[in-house]
C-alpha positions as CSV (number, residue, x, y, z in Angstrom):
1,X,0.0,0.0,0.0
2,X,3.0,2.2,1.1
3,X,4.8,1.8,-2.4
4,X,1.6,2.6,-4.2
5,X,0.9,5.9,-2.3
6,X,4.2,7.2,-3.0
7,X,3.9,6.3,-6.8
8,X,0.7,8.5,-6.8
9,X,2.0,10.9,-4.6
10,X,4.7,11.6,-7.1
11,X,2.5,11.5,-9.9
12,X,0.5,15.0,-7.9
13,X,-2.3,12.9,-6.9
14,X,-4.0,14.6,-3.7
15,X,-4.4,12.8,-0.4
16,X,-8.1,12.4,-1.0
17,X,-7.7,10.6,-4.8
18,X,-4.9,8.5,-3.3
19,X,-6.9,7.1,-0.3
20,X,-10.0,6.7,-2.8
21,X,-7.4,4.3,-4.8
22,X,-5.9,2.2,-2.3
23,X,-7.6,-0.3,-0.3
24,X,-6.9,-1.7,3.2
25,X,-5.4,-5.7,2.6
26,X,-6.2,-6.6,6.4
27,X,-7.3,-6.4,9.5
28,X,-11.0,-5.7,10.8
29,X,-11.1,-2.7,7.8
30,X,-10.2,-5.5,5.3
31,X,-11.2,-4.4,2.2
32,X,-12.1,-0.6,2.8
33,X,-10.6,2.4,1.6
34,X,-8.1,4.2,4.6
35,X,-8.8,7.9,5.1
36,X,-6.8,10.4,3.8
37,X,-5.8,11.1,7.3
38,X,-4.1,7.8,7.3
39,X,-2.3,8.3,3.9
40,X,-1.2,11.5,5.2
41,X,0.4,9.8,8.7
42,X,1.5,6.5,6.3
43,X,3.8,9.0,3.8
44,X,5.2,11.5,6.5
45,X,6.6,8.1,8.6
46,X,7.9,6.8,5.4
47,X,9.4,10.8,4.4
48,X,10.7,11.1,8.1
49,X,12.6,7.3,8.2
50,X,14.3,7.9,4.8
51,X,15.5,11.8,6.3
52,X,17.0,9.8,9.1
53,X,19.0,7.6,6.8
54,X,22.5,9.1,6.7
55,X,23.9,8.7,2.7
56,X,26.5,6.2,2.2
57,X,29.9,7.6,1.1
C-alpha cells in the first residue's frame, strides 16, 4: 500500500484521490478504503525514516 501511495503521490495525486485508490489488505477494515488522514500519517513516517538515513559515502 505504502509503495503505491508514493507512486501516486509523485505522480501529484491529492491525499483524497490516493486514499479513494488504495484499499486496506487486512485487518478488521479489510477491504475498505483508509482515510486520507491515514495516507497522510502513512507518507510523512515513510518521508521522516528515509530523512533519518544518513547517505553512504
Amino acid at each position: 500500500m505504502l509503495s503505491m501511495a508514493l507512486h501516486l503521490r509523485d505522480q501529484g495525486s491529492s491525499l483524497r484521490d490516493i486514499a479513494a485508490r488504495l484499499v486496506i489488505t487486512k485487518g478488521k477494515k479489510k477491504g475498505q478504503h483508509p482515510s486520507p488522514a491515514t495516507v497522510l500519517r502513512m507518507l510523512r513516517e515513510h518521508d521522516e525514516k528515509t530523512a533519518a538515513i544518513p547517505p553512504n559515502d
